[in-house]
N, C-alpha and C positions, 0 to 999 in steps of 0.2 A: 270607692277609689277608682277611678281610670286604670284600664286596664293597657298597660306596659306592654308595646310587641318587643320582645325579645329574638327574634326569628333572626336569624342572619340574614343579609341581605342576597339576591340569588346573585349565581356567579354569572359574570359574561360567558354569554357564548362562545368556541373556538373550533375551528373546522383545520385539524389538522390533515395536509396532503404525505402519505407515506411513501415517498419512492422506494420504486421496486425495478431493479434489484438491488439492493441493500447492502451491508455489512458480509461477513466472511465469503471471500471468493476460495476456490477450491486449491490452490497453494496454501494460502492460511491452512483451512483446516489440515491438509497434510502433514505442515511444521509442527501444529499445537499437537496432532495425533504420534508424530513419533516422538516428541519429548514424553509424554503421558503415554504411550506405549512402552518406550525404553526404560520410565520410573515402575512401570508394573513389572515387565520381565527382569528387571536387574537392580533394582531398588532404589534407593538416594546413596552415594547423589551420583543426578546425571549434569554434566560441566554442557551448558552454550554458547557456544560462541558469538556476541555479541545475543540480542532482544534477539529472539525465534521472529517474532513479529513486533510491528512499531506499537505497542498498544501496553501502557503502562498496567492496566489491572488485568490483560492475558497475564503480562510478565508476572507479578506480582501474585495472583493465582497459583502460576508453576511455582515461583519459589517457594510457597509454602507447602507444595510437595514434595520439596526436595531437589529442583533444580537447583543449580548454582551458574550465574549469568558471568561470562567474564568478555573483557575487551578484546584478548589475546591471545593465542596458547602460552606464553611466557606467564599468564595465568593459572595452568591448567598444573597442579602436579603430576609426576610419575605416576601413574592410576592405570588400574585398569576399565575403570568405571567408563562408559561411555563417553564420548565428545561429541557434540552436535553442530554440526553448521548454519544459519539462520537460513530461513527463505530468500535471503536477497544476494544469496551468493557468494564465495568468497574467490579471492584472485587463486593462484594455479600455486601459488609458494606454498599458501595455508595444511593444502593435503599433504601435499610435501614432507613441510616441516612435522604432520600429523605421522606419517608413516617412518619417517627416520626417528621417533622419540617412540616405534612401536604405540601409539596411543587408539586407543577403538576407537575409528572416528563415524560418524552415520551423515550421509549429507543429504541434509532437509532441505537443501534449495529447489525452489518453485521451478518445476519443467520447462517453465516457458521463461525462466529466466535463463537455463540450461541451454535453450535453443538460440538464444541468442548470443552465451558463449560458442556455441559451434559455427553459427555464421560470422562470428568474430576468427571463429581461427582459419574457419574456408577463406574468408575474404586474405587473410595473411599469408596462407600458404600460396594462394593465387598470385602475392606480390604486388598486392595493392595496399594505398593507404589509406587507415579506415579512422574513418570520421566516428564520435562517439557522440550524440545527441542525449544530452541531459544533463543532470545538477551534479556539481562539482562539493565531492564529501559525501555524497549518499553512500552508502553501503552497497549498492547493489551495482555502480558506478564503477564505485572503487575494485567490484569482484569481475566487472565483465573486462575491463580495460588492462587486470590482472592476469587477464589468460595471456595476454601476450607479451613480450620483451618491453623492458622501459624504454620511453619513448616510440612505443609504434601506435598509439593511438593518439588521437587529437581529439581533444573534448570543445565540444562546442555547445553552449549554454543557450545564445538569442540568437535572435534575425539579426544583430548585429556582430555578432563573432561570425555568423555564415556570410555574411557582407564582405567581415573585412578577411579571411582566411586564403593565407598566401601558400595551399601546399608544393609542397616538392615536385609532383607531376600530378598538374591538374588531369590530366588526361588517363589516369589508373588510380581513380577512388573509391571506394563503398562507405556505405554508411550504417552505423545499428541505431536503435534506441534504447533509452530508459524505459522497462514497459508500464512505467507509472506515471508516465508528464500527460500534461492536457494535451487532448486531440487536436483541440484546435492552435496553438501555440508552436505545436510538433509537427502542425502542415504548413504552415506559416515558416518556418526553417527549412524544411526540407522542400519548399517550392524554390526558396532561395539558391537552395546548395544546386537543385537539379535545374534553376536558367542561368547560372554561373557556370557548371560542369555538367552539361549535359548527357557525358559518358559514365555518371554514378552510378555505379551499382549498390542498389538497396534488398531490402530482404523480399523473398518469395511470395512473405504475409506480412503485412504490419506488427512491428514488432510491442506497442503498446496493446497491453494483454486483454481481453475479451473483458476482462472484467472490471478494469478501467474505465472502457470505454461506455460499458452498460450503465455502468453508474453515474458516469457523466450524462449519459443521452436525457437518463430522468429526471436527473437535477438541470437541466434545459429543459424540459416540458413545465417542470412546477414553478422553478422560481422565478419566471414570471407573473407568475398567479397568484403571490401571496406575499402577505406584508415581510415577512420573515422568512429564514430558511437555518436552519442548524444541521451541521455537519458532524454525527457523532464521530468522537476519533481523534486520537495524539498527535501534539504539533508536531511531534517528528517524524509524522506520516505523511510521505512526500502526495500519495492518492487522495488524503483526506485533505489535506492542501489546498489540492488541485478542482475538488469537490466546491469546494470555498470560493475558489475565486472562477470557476466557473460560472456557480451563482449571482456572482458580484456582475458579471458578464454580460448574464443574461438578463439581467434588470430588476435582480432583488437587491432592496435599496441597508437590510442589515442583513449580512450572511456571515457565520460565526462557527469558529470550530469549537467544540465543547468535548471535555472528555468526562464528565461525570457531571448529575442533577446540582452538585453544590457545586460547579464552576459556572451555572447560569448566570448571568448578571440582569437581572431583572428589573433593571428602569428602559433597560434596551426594548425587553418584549411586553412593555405595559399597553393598554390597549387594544390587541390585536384581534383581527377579524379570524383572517387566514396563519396558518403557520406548514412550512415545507420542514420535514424531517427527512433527512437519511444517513449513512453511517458509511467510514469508508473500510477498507476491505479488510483491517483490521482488526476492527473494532464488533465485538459480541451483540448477541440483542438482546441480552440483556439489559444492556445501558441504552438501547434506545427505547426499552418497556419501561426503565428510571425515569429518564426525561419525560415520559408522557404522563406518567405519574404525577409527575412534577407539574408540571403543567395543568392536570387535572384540577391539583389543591388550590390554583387561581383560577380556573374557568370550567365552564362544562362544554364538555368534549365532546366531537364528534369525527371523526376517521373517515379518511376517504381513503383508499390504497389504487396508487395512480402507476401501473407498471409497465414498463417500454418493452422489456426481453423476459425469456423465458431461459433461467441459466439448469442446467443436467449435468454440468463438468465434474470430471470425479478424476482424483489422481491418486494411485496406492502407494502405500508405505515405501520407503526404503528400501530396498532389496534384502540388505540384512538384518533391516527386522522383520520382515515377512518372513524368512524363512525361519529367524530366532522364534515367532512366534509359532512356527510351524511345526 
């Protein structure tokens, strides 16, 4: 009888590019470290205020240790249990209303979101009116624009709200940002604001955070260079977002935010030579080791690690849980 190849057929080859720097920036892991430091020193449960970070299987992880994720404090019982603030901030009521209900509150907000509450309140005590540069709803939006009285901030979105923007005295303005919008979109605005009112005052250092911008710089070097590009990381991650259409930008022709191997839609990546991976600041690596996995089981694989910066940021715990743990 003939003998029958049975062999599988071999897989296409696939040259994935991994930008670097990647996944968790050093806010993140601050947030995820004191929920999971506060469940060790004082057990379940510990109450969140809003997702600690945008990233559905962080969240989803914590609760199964015992966190408990809520919208509100109108959420939160009388407890003694700890209360946590998410990294993106919350408006100036929130502690507030945390210390009149006596509640242990810990506030996990990212430093460098913190710094941009304080040149929000410099520029107001100065008696200037300050322009807010970013997405209307985010969380972190809603916390920085909370430091000060309703009505003293003016949120402005595009080149088009900075176009048509009639304030009160052009002549005493400042401006902060979102520190999670694209570089380039956020220069694009702010070139506006500053040939219309040449007398703006902006911040000291760019207020879009270090680790925005590194992720963005890489995903500009790759996705041009490759049929594809995927953006590990939840659509309600304004940075992984921003990753996406960055790439769209730079000339990758499918750029796709994914937040787990079984959301790939795979008549998209049939074919491919090249494939650009990176993950936004959110999102663990664990899920970008899923998806290569994933990938693996249709092609054979090969890695290239393609990295723009070298990131060393470190930011410590809480004050009160430092010493709790101390």
């Amino acid at each position: 009888m003939p003998t029958v190849n049975t062999a599988p057929a071999p897989k296409p080859p696939l040259l994935v590019k991994l930008c670097a720097p990647r996944g968790f920036c050093a806010g993140v892991v601050r947030a995820i470290d004191a929920v999971e430091k506060a469940l060790k020193i004082y057990g379940a449960p510990v109450y969140v205020r809003h997702e600690i970070v945008h990233n559905k299987y962080v969240v989803e992880g914590l609760k199964a240790k015992g966190a408990i994720f809520v919208k509100s404090l109108d959420d939160v019982p009388d407890t003694e249990a700890p209360v946590i603030f998410s990294a993106h901030g919350v408006p100036k009521a929130v502690p507030a209303e945390a210390e009149r209900r006596n509640l242990f509150a810990i506030d996990a907000t990212c430093p460098l979101v913190t710094k941009v509450h304080r040149e929000a309140e410099i520029h107001h005590k100065r008696g200037r009116d300050l322009l807010m540069v970013g997405h209307r709803g985010h969380p972190e939006v809603e916390g920085t624009m909370g430091q000060l009285p309703p009505g003293a901030v003016i949120l402005v979105e595009t080149v088009e709200d900075a176009r048509a923007l009639l304030p009160r005295d052009p002549g005493n303005l400042a401006f902060v940002t979102q520190t999670t919008l694209s570089v380039d979109d956020t220069a694009e605005i702010v070139a506006v604001l500053k040939e219309r009112f040449p007398a703006i005052a902006g911040p000291h250092k760019e207020d879009i955070c270090y680790a925005t911008t590194n992720r963005q710089e890489a995903v500009k070097q790759v996705a041009p260079t490759v049929d594809a590009l995927i953006v590990v990381g939840s659509p309600n991650s304004s940075n992984s977002q921003r990753l996406r259409e960055v790439a769209e930008r730079a000339g990758c022709r499918t750029a796709r935010l994914v937040l787990r191997a079984e959301d790939i839609g795979w008549p998209e990546f049939a074919g491919l030579r090249t494939l650009g991976i990176t993950a936004g600041a959110s999102a663990p690596e664990v899920l970008v080791e899923e998806i290569i996995d994933a990938f693996a089981a249709h092609y054979t694989i090969e890695i290239e690690n393609v990295s723009t910066a070298e990131e060393s940021m470190f930011f410590p715990l809480p004050r009160n849980l430092r010493e709790a743990a101390a």
